[in-house]
C-alpha positions in Angstrom: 0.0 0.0 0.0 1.3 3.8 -1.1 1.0 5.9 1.8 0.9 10.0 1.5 4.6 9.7 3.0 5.3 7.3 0.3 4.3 9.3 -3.0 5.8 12.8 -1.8 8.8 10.8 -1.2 8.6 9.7 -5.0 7.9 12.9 -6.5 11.2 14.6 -4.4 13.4 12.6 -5.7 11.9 12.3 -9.2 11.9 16.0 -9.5 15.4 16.1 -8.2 16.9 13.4 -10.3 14.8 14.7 -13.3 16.2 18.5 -13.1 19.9 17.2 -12.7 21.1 18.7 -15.9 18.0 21.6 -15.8 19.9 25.4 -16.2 17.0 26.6 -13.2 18.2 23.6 -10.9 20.2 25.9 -8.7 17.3 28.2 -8.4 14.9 26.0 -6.8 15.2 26.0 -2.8 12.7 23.0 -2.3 10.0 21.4 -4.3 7.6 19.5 -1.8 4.2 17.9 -1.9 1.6 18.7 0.5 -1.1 16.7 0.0 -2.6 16.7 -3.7 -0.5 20.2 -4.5 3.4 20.6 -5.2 4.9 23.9 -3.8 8.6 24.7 -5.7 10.2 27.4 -3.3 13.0 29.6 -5.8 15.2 32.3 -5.4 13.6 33.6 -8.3 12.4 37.4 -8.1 8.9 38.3 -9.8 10.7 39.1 -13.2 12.2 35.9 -13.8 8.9 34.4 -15.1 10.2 32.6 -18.3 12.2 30.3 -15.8 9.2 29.8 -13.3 7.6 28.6 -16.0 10.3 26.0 -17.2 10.2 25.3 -12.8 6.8 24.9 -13.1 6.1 22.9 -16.2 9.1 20.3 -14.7 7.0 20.0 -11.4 3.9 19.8 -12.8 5.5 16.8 -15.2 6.8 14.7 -12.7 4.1 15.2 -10.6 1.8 14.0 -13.5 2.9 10.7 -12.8 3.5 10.4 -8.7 0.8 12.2 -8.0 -2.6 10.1 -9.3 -5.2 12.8 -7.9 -2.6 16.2 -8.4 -4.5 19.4 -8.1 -2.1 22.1 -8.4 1.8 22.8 -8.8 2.5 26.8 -7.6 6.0 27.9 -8.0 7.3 30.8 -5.6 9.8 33.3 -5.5 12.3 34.1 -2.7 10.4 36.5 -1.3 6.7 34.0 -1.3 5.0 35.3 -4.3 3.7 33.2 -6.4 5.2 33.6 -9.9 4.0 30.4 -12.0 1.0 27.9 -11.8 -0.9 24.9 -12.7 -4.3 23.9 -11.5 -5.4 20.5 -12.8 -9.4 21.6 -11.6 -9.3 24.8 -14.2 -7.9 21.8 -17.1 -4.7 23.6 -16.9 -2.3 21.1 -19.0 0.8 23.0 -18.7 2.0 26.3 -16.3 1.6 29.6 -16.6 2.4 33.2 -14.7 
């Protein structure tokens, strides 16, 4: 049986081992799930949207897959704004910001 503990577990080090080569992958702080959303913490500043989105669209990718019932992927910047976002409940089927 796949606990909650289990699946985060799988999407952190999926999204880790997936981003190993990514230019952003020094950006991103942590990249957690809570639940049925992913939150990516950057040290991204509110006009480095065009990378939020690559984050983003990585995150919401892997956590396709981990995550059966995902609802949302939000990435934020250093500062906890959020700059880029999926939500699977609007039919979102990539990120945006």
């Amino acid at each position: 049986m796949t606990t909650t503990a289990d699946t985060a577990k799988a999407f952190t080090d999926r999204f880790t081992a997936d981003s190993t080569s990514a230019l952003w992958k020094t950006s991103v702080t942590s990249a957690r799930l809570d639940g049925r959303a992913v939150l990516v913490v950057t040290s991204l500043t509110k006009t480095d949207k065009a990378t939020a989105v690559k984050v983003c669209d990585a995150a919401f990718v892997t956590a396709k897959s981990t995550v059966p019932d995902l609802v949302s992927v939000t990435v934020r910047t250093a500062t906890d704004n959020s700059i880029a976002w999926a939500n699977t409940m609007r039919g979102d089927t990539a990120c945006k910001s």
